[in-house]
C-alpha positions as CSV (number, residue, x, y, z in Angstrom):
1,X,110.2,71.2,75.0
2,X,110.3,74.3,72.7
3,X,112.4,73.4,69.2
4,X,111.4,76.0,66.5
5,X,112.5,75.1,63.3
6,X,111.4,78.0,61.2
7,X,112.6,80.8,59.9
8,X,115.8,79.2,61.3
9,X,116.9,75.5,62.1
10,X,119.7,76.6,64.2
11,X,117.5,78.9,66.4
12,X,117.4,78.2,70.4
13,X,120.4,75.4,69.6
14,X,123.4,74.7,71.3
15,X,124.8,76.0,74.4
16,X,123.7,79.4,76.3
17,X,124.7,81.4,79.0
18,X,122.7,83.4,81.3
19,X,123.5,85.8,84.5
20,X,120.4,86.2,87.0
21,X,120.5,88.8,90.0
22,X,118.4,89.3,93.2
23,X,117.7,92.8,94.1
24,X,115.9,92.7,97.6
25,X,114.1,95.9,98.5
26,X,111.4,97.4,100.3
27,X,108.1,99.1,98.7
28,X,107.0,97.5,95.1
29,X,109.0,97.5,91.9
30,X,108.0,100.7,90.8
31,X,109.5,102.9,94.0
32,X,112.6,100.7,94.4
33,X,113.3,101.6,90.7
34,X,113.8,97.8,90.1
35,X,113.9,98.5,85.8
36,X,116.9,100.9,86.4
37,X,119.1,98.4,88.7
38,X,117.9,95.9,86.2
39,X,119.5,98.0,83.0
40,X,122.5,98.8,85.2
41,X,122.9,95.0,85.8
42,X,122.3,94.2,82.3
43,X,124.3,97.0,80.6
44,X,127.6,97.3,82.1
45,X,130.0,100.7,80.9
46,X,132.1,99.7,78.6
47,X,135.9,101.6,78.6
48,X,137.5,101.8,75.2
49,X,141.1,103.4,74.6
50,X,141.5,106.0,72.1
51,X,143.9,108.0,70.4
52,X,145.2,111.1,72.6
53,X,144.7,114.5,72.2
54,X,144.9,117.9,73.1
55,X,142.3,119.4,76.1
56,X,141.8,118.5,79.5
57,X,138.8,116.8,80.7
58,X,137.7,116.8,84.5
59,X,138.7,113.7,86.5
60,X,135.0,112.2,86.7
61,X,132.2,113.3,83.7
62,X,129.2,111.3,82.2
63,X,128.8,111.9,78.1
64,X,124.5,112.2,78.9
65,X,123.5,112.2,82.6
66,X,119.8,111.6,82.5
67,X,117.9,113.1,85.3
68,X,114.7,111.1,86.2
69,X,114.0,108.2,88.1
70,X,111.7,106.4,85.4
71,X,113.3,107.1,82.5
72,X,116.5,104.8,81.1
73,X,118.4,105.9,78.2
74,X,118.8,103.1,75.7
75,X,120.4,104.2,72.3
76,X,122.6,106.7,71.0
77,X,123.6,107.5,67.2
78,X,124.9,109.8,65.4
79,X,122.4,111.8,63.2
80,X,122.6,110.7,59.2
81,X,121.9,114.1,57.8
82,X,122.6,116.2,60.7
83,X,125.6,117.3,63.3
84,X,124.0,115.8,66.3
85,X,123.1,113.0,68.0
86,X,119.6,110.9,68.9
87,X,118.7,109.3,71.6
88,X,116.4,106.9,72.6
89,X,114.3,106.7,75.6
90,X,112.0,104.6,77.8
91,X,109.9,105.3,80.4
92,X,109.5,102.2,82.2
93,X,107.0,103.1,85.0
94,X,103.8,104.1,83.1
95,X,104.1,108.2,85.1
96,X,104.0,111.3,83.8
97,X,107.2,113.2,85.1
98,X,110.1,115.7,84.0
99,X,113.4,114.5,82.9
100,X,116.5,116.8,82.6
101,X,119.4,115.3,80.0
102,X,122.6,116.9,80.5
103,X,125.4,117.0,77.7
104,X,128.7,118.6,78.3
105,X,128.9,121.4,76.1
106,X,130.4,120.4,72.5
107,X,128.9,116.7,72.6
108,X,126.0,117.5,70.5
């Protein structure tokens, strides 16, 4: 049994909760885009409620769609000494490929 006591005593202690998922599919990992299924198991949307304001929005809109099939976004901030925004990418498939990001206008 694994016990590490250093640099913390309290690490891999007490009680811990895990969620697993099977994802059957045909081909290998790679061309059943297992990594992507695997973020959108793992990284749920979350909905928060905000303050209302003027504007209308259309019924269904993504803040960044992300157009490739190997690429997963996984960070957004706002930029410290700029008006905009970064983003972090990975490309979880080891290929060469295009990816389209799509903002709606005014986000960044």
């Amino acid at each position: 049994m694994r016990s590490p006591v250093s640099p913390d005593p309290n690490a891999d202690r007490g009680h811990h909760h895990f969620s697993y998922a099977l994802y059957p599919h045909a081909g290998d990992w790679k061309t059943a885009l297992t990594v992507r299924r695997g973020y959108d198991y793992n990284y749920k949307l979350q909905a928060m409620q905000v303050e209302a304001h003027s504007g209308t929005l259309p019924l269904e809109r993504s803040f960044i769609t992300v157009k490739g099939n190997n690429v997963v976004l996984t960070a957004v901030k706002k930029a410290e000494d700029a008006d905009g925004l970064i983003l972090r990418f990975y490309e979880w498939a080891g290929q060469d490929g295009k990816v389209q990001i799509e903002a709606p206008k005014g986000a960044v």
